[in-house]
N, C-alpha and C positions, 0 to 999 in steps of 0.2 A: 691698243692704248693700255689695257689693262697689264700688258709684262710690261711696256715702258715705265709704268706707275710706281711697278714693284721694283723695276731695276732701281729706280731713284731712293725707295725708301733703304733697301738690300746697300745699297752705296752709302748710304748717310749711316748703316750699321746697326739697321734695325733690323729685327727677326720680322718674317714678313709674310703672309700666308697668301698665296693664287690661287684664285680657285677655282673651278670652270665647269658646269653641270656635266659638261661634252670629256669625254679622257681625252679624245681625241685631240681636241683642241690644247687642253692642258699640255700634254706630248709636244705639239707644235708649237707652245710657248718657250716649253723650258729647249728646245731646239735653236729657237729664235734669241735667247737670251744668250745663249752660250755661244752663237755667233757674235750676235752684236758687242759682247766682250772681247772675242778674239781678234774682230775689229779694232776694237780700241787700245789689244793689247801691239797688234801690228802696228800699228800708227806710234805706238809709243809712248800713249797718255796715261797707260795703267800696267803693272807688270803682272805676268803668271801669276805672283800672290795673292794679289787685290782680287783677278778674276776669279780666283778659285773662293777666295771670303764671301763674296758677293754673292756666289753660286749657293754655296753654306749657309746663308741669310734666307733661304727661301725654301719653303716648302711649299707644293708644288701636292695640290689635292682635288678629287671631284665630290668632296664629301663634304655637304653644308656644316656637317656637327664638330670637322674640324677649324670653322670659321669662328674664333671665339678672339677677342681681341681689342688693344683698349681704340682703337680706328679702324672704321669698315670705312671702303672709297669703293664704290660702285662704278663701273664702266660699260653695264649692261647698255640694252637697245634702249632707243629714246621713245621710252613705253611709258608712264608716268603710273600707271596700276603694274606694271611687270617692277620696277625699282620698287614701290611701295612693299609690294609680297614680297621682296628679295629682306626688303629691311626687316619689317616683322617676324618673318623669319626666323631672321636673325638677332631680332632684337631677344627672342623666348630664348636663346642658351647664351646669350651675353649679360654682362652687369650692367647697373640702371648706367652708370658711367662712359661706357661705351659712347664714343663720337660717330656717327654715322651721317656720310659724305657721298652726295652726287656730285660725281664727273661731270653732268650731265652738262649740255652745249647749251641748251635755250630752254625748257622745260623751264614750268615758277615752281622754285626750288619749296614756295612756302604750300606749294598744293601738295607734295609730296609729302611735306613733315605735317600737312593739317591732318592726313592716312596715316602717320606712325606712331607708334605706339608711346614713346616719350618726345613729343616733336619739338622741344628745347633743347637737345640734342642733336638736330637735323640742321646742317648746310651746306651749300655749295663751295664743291672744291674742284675748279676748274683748269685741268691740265691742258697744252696745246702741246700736238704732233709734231715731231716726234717728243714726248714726254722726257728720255734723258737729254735731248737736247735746249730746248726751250727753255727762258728762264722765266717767262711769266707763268703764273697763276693765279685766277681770280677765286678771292674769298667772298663766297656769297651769303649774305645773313639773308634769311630767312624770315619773316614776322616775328616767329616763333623761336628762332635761336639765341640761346644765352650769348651773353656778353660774355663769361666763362668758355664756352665754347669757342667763339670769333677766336677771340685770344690766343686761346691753343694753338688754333689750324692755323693764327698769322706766324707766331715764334715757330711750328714744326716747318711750316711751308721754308722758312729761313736757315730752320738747321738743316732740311735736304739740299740748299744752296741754290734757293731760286728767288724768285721778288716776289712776294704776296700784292696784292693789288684788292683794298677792299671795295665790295660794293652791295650799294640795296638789291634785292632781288628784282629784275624786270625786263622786261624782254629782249633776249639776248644779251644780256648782261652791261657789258662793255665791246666786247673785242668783236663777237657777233652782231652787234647793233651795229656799230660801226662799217662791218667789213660785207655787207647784204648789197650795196651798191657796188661792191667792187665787183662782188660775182654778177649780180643781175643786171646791173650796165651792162658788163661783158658779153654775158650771154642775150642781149636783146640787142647789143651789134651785129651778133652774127645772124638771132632771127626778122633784121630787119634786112639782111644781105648786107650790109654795111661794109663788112671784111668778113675774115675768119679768125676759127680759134688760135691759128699755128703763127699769123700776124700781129693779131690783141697780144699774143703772151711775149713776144718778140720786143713789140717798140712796152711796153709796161716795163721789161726787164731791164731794156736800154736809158728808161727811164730813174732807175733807180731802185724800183721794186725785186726784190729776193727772186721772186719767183711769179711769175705772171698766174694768172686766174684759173684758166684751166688746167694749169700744172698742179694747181695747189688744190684746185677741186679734185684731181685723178687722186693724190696723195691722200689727201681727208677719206675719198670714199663720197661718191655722189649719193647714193642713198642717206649718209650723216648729212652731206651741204643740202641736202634737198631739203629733207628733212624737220633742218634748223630752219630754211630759207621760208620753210610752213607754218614753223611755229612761230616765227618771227610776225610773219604776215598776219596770220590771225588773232593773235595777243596786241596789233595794235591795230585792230579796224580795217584790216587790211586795203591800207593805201595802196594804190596803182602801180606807183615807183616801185614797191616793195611786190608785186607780185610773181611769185614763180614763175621760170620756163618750164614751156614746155617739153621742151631741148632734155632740160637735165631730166625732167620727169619719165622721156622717154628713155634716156639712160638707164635709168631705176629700173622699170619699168623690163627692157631687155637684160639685167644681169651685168651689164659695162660700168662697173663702181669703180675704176680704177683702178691701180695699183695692187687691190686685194683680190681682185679676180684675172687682173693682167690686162683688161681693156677698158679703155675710157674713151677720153678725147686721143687720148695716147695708147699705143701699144705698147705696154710693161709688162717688165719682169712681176710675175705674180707674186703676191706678198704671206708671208706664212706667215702665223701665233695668233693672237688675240690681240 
């Protein structure tokens, strides 16, 4: 998620800093980006120029003291103290001005900014996989976020060329509150015997749907849908309907995230970057 981020702002022609504790990982970002462009330049949507500009827009770092900038967007783990420390962090070599933006999926964005050090500054900017494709994103205000703020992240979310979508901070936002019954019906068909995973995704797609449930779980990464599907749960009282499998928990639980590791519900092609 987090090269998808940067590819989108690197595209809209902003300078754009990555940055990743791991070098490792950083390596297999800026690897991952420079396909996904040649991609796009084989397909025809972008020429050798663009890709190369795009490339040029990004710096590509494991050093926190080069994160200085007028937008930090976080894509860390759905830790709510690991985000907090990343901000503060960063808030000590950035200006009081600095916008600083969780990714985050379901986490309350306003617990985050009540730990930050200027938390009028703090909101949710929430991208969906894969990020240069997607056009939604949800603008999450916070308790605590200026009006000044919102504003920003609604007009810049429009100049990267995507749809801002604003909303209160609350569990699972919008698109995650929503979409908890598509994955947990799903998967509590299959631990009632009912059918299977390879059928549910079948007649859903015959249905109209993009992409059936557990295709879209393997892509997300079951440890993020599990995850969210926990946070979701216990942010609202944790109703019955709403509560996790066990299914994906043992997914987690064995290292089968999907697509990022190469086995899920589905055997895939293993996923590189961040």
């Amino acid at each position: 998620m987090g090269s998808g981020i940067a590819q989108v702002s690197a595209s809209a022609g902003f300078k754009t800093i990555l940055y990743d504790l791991n070098e490792e990982a950083i390596q297999k970002a800026k690897s991952k980006l420079e396909k996904d462009l040649q991609t796009l330049v084989d397909k025809q949507k972008i020429n050798s120029e663009k890709k190369q500009a795009v490339l040029d827009q990004i710096y590509f770092t494991s050093s926190t003291n080069d994160c200085v900038a007028d937008l930090i967007i976080e894509a860390v783990v759905e830790k709510i103290e690991v985000k907090v420390s990343l901000f503060n962090q960063l808030a000590q070599i950035n200006s009081n001005e600095t916008i600083f933006a969780s990714n985050t999926s379901s986490l309350p964005v306003s617990e985050i900014a009540k730990h930050v050090l200027i938390p009028e500054r703090v909101a949710g900017l929430h991208f969906f996989n894969p990020a240069p494709i997607m056009k939604l994103v949800e603008v999450v205000k916070a308790e605590q976020t200026s009006q000044e703020v919102l504003d920003k992240l609604v007009a810049l979310t429009k100049t990267f060329g995507k749809t801002p979508v604003v909303c209160k901070d609350s569990p699972g936002f919008i698109v995650n509150r929503v979409a908890r019954p598509y994955y947990i019906e799903a998967l509590r068909l299959v631990e009632e015997g009912i059918s299977d995973f390879e059928t549910i995704d079948r007649l859903l797609e015959s249905r109209g749907f993009k992409m059936g449930p557990f295709k879209l779980m393997d892509l997300i990464g079951n440890d993020v849908n599990y995850a969210v599907s926990c946070s979701v749960y216990e942010q609202l009282n944790q109703p019955e309907r709403l509560k996790p499998s066990y299914i994906q928990k043992e997914k987690v639980e064995k290292g089968e995230l999907g697509k990022k590791t190469g086995k899920g519900y589905y055997s895939l092609p293993a996923k590189t970057g961040n």
